[in-house]
GUSE-526612 format. One line per 4 residues: number of its first residue (from 1); their letters; for each residue x, y, z of N, C-alpha, C, O. Coordinates in steps of 0.02 Angstrom, whole numbers, plus 50000, padded with zeros to 5 digits. Layout:
BEGIN
NUM	a	X Y Z X Y Z X Y Z X Y Z; ...
END
This chain:
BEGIN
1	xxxx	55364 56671 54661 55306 56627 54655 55301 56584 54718 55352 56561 54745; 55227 56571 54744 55242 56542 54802 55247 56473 54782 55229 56463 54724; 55273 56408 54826 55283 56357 54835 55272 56314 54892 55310 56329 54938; 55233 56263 54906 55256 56234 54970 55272 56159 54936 55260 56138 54879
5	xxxx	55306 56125 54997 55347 56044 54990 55329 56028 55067 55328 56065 55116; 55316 55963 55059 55285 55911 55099 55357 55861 55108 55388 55838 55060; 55372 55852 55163 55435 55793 55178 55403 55760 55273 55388 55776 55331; 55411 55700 55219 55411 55631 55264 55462 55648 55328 55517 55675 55318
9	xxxx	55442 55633 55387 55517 55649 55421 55488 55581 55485 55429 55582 55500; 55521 55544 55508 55519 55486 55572 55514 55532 55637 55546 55584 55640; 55478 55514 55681 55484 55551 55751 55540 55572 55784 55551 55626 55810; 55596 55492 55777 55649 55538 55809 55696 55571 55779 55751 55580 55804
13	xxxx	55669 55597 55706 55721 55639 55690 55694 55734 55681 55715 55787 55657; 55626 55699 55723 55575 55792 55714 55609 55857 55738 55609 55907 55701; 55645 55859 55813 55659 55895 55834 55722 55928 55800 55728 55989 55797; 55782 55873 55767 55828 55904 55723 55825 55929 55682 55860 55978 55670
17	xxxx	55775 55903 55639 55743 55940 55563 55725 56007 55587 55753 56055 55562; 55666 56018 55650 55658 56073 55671 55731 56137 55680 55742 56194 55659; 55761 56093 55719 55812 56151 55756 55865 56165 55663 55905 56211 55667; 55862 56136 55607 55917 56134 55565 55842 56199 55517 55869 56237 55477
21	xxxx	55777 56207 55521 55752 56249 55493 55762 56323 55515 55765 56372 55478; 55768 56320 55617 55756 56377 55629 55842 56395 55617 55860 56454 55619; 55880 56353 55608 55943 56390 55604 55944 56415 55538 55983 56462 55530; 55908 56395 55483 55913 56440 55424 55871 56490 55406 55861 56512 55350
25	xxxx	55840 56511 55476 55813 56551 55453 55719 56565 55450 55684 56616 55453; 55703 56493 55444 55636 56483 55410 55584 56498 55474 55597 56477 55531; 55512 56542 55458 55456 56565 55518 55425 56475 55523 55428 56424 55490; 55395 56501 55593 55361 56433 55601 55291 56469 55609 55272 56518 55642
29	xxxx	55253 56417 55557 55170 56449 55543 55133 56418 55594 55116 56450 55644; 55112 56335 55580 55067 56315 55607 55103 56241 55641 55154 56213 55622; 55067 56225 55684 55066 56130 55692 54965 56123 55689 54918 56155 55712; 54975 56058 55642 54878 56052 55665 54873 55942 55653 54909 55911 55613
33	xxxx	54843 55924 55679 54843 55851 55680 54776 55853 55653 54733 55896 55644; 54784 55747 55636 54722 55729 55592 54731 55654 55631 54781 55620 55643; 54657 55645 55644 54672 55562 55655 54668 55518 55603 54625 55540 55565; 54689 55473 55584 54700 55409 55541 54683 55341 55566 54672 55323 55623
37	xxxx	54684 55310 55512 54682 55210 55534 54743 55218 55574 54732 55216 55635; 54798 55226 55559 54863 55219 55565 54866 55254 55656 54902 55224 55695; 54836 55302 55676 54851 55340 55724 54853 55421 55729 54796 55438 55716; 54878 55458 55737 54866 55536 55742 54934 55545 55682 54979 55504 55674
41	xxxx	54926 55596 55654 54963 55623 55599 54986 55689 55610 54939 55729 55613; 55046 55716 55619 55065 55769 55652 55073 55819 55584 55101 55788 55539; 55056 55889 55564 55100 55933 55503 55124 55973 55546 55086 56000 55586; 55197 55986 55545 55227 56046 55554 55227 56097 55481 55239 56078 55423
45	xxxx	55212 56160 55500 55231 56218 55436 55250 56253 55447 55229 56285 55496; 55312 56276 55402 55361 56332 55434 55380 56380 55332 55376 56355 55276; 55390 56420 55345 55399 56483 55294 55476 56514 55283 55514 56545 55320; 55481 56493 55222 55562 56520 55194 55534 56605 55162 55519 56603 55103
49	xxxx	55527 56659 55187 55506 56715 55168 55552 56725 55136 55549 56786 55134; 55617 56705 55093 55671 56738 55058 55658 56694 54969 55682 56708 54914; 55612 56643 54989 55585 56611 54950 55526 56605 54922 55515 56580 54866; 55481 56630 54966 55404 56609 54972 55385 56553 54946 55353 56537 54896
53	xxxx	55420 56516 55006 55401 56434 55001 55376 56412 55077 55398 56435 55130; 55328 56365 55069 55314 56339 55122 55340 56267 55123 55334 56234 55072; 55379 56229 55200 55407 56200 55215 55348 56166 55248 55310 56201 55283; 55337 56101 55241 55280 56057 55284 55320 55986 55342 55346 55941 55309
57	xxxx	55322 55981 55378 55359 55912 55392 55293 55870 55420 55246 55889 55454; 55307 55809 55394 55245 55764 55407 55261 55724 55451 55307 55691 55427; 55244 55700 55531 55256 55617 55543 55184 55610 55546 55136 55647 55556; 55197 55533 55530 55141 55497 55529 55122 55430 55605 55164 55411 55646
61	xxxx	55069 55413 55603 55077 55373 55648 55078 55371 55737 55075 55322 55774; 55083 55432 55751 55060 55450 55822 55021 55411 55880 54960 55422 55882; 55043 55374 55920 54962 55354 55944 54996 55364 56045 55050 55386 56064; 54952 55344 56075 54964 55371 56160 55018 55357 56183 55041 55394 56226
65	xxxx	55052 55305 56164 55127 55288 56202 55182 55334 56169 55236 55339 56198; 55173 55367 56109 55224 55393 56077 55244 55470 56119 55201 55510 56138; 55282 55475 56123 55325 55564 56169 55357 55582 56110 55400 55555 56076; 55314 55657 56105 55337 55711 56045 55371 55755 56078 55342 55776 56129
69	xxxx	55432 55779 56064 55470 55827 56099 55445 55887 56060 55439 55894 55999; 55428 55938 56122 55393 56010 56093 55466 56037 56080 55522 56030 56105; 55435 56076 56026 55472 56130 55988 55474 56209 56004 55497 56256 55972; 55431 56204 56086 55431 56287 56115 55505 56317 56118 55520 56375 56107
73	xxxx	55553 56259 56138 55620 56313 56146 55643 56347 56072 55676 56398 56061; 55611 56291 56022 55637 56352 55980 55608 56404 55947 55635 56458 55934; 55520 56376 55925 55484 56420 55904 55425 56414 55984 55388 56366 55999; 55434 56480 56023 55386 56474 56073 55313 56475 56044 55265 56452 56075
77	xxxx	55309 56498 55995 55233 56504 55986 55212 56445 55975 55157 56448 56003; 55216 56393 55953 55212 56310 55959 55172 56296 56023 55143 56242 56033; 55174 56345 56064 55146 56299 56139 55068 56307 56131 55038 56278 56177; 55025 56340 56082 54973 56327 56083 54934 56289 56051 54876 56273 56065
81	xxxx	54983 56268 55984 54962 56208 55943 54958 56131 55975 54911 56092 55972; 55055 56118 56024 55057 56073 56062 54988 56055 56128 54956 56003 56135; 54981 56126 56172 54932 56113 56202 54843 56090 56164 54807 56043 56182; 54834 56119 56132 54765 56105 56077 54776 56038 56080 54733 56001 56104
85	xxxx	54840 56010 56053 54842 55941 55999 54844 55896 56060 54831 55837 56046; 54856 55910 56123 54859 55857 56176 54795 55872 56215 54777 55824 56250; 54765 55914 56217 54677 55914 56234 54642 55873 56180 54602 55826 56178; 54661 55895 56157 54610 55869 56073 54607 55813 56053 54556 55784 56036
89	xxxx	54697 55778 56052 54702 55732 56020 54725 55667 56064 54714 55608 56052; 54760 55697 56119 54774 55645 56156 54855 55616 56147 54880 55564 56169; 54888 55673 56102 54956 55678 56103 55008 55700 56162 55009 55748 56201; 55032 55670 56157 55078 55656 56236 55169 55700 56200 55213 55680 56163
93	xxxx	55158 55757 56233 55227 55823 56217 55286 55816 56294 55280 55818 56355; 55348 55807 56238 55384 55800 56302 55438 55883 56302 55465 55912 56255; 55435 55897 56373 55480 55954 56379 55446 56034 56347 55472 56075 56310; 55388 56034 56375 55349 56098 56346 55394 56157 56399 55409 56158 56459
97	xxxx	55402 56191 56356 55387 56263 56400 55345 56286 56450 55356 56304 56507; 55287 56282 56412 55237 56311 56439 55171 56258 56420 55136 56251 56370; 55174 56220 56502 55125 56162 56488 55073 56185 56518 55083 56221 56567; 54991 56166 56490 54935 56189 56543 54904 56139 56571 54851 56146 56600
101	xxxx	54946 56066 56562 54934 56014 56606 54851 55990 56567 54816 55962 56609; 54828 55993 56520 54742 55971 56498 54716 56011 56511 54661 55993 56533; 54726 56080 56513 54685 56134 56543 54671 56181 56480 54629 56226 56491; 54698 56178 56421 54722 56218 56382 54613 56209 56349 54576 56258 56349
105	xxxx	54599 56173 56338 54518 56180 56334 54496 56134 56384 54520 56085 56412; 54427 56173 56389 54366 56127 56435 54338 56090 56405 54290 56116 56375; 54347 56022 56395 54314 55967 56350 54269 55928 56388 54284 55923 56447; 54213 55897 56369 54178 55850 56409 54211 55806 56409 54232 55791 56465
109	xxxx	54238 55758 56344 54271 55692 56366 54354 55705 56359 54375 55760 56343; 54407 55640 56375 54452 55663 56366 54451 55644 56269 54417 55606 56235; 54506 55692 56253 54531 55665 56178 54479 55644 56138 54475 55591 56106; 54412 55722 56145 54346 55688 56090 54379 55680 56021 54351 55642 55982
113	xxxx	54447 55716 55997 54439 55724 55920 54461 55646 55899 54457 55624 55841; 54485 55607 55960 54533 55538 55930 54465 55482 55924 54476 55421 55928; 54389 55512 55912 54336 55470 55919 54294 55506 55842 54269 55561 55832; 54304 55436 55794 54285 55443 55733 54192 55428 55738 54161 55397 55781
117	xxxx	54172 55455 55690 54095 55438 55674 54078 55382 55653 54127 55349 55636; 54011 55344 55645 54020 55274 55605 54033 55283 55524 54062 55249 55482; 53996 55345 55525 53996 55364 55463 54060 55368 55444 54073 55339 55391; 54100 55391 55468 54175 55397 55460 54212 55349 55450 54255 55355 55406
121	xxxx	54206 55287 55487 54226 55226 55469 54225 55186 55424 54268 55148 55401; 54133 55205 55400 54107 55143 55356 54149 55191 55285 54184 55159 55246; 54143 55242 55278 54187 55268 55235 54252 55246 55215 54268 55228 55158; 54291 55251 55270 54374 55232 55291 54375 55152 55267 54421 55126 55236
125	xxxx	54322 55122 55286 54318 55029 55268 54316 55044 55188 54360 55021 55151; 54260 55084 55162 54234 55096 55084 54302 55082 55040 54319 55036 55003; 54339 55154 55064 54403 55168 55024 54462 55122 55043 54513 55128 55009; 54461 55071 55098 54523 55035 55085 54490 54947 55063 54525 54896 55055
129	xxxx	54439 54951 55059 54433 54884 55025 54433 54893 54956 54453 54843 54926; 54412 54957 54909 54440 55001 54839 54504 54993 54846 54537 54975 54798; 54522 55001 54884 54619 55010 54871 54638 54940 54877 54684 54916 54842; 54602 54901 54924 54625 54796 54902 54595 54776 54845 54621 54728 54817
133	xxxx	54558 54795 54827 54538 54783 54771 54559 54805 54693 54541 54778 54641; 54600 54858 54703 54623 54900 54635 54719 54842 54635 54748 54814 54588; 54736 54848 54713 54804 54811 54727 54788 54723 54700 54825 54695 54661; 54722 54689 54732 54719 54627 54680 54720 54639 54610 54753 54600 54575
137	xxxx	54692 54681 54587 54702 54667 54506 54743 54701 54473 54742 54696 54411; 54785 54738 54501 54867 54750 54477 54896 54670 54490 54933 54644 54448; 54883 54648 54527 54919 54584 54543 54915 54524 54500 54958 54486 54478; 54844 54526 54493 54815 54483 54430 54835 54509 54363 54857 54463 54329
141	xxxx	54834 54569 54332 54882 54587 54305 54947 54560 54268 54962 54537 54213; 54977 54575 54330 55053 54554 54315 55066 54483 54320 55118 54456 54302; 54995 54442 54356 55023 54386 54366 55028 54353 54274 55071 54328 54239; 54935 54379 54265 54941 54359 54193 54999 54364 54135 55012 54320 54094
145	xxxx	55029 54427 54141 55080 54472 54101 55141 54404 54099 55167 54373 54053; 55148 54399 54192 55212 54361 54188 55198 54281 54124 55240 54266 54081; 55132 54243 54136 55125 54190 54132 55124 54182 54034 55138 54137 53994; 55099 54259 54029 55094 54246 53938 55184 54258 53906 55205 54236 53853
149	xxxx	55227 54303 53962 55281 54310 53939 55319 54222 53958 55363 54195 53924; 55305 54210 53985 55340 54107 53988 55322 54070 53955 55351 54018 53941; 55237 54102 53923 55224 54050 53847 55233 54064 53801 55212 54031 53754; 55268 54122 53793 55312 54150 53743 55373 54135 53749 55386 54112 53694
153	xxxx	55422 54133 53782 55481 54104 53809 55488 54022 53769 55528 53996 53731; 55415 53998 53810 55429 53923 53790 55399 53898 53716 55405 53840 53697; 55372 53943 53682 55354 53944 53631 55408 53950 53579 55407 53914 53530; 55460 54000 53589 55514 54002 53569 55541 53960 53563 55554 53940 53506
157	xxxx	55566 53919 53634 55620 53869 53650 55617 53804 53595 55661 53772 53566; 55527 53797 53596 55512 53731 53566 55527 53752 53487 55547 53703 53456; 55523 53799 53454 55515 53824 53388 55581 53825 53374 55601 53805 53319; 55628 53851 53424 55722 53849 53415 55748 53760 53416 55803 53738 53399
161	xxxx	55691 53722 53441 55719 53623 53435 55711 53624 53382 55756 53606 53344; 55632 53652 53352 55599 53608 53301 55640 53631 53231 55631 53600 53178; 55680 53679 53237 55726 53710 53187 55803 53685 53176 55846 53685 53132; 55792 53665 53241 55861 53628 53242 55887 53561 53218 55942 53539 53200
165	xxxx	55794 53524 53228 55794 53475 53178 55786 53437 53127 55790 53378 53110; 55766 53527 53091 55747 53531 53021 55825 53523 52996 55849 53474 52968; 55859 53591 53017 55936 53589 52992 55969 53515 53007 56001 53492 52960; 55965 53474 53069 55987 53411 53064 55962 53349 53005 56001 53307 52982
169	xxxx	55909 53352 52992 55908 53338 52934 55902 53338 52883 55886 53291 52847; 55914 53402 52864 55946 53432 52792 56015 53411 52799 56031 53388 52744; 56053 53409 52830 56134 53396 52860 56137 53327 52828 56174 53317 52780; 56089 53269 52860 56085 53207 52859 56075 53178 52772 56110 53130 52753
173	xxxx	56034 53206 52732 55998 53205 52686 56062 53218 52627 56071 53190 52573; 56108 53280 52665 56171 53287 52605 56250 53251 52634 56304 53270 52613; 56244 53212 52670 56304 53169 52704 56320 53116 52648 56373 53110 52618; 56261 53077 52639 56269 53022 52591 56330 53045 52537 56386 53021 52530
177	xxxx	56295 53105 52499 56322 53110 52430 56384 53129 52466 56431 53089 52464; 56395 53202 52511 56448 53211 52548 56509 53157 52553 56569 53170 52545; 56480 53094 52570 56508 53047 52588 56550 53002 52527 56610 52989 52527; 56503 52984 52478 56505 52964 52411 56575 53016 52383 56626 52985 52368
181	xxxx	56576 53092 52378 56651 53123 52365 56686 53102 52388 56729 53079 52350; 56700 53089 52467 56763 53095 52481 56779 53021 52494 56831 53019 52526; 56747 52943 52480 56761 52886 52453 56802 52895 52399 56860 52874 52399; 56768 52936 52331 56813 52942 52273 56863 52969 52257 56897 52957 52207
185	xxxx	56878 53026 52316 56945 53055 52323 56987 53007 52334 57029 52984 52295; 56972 52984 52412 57021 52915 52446 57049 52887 52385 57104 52893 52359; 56980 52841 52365 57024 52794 52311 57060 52830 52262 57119 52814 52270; 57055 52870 52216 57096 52923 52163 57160 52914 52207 57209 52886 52182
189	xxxx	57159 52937 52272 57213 52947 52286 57270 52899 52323 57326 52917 52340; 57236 52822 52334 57272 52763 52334 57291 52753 52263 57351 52744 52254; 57256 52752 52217 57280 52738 52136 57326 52789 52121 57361 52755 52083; 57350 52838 52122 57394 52871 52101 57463 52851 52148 57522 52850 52128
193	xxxx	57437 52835 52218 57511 52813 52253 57533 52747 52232 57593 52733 52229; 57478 52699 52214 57502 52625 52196 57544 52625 52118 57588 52587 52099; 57502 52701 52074 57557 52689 52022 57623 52724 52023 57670 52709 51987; 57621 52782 52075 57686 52786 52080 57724 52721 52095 57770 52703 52058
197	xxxx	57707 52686 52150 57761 52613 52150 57775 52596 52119 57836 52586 52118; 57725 52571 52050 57735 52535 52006 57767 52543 51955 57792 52497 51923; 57771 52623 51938 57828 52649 51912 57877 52636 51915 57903 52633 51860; 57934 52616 51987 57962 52638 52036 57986 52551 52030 58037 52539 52062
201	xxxx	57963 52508 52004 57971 52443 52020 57988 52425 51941 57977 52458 51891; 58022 52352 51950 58046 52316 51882 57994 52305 51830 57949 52279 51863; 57972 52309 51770 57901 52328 51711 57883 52245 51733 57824 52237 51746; 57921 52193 51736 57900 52116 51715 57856 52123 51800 57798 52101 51804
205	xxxx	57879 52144 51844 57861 52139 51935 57783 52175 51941 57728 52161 51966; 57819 52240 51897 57748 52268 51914 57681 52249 51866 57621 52258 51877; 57710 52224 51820 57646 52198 51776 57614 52132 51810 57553 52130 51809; 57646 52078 51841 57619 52044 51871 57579 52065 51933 57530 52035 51956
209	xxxx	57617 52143 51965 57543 52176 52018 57500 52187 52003 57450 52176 52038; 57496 52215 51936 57442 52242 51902 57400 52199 51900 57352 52205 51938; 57405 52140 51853 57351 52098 51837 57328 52054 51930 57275 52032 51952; 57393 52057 51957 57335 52035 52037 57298 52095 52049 57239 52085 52063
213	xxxx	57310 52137 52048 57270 52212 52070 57211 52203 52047 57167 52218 52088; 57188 52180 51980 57136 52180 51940 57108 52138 51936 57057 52143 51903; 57129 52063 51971 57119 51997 51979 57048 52019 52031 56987 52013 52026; 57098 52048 52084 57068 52067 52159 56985 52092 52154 56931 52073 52177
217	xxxx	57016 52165 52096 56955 52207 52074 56908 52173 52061 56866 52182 52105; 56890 52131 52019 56858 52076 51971 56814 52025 52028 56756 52005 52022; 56847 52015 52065 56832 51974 52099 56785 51999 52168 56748 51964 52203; 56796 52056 52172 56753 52138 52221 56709 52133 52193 56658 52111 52221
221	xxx	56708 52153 52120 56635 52164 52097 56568 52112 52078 56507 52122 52072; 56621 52041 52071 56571 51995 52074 56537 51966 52117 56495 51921 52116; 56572 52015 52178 56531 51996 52251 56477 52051 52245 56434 52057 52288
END
């Protein structure tokens, strides 16, 4: 089944990618350029016939100062795409084989293809103010997304206080009585140590504690 794949490749790594295809093997089909906002856009295409896949390498970005090292030493037939693309386009090839110096066509101007139409432009403007425009409202978007997920956040936060000080005073509300037990323990449990003493002491000694004990009491409650 046939196949082709498209790979990104940087300028200075074209000529290796090249020389690591022809060592496995792979035909070299075409080179053909496109101009862009960006600058000239180079496709290399080359053919795995053991696969029937086509191999594409893309750089992007081309413009007059950049030096493309030709690929004649390895696939010679390249020298007529390179020559075309430097009449045509105004691509600057370093180390050709077989250079025809701008001769390769008779053009009236130099590098007509690197000269877009208006029409072409107002187009090119069309589709990237669509594309700032689709990128603002992904933005708006997410900005919204972020802002409802923090009033949810803080919606939470306040709902996790306001719970906290429900349970604080339910807490508060059962302390009293809470409190009221373990008064009546205490005392239970001073009265059982005071009668052990009293046990523990002469009957005439401790009966005279007693009635101060109760003197005391008596005298608590009429306060």
């Amino acid at each position: 089944m046939y196949t082709t794949e498209f790979v990104d490749v940087p300028l200075g790594e074209l000529l290796y990618r090249v020389q690591t295809l022809k060592h496995q093997g792979f035909r070299f089909v075409q080179m053909c350029a496109e101009t862009t906002e960006a600058g000239i856009d180079l496709l290399y295409t080359f053919y795995d016939e053991t696969v029937d896949n086509a191999y594409n390498l893309c750089v992007y970005g081309i413009d007059e100062k950049s030096e493309v090292p030709s690929i004649q030493e390895l696939y010679f037939a390249a020298f007529s795409y390179e020559n075309e693309t430097h009449d045509l386009f105004g691509v600057h090839f370093t180390n050709m084989k077989l250079d025809f110096g701008g001769n390769f066509f008779n053009v009236a101007e130099e590098a007509p293809m690197t000269i877009i139409t208006p029409e072409m432009k107002a187009e090119r403007d069309k589709l990237a103010k669509q594309r700032a425009a689709a990128a603002a409202k992904a933005r708006k978007a997410a900005e919204e997304k972020q802002a409802a997920e923090a009033d949810a956040a803080a919606d939470a936060k306040v709902a996790a206080v306001e719970a906290g000080k429900s349970a604080g005073a339910v807490a508060d509300k059962a302390d009293p009585a809470a409190a009221a037990g373990d008064a009546a323990a205490k005392e239970a449990e001073r009265a059982a140590k005071m009668e052990a003493k009293l046990a523990a002491m002469d009957p005439e000694k401790a009966a005279k504690v007693r009635a101060a004990l109760a003197a005391k009491a008596a005298q608590k409650d009429g306060e």
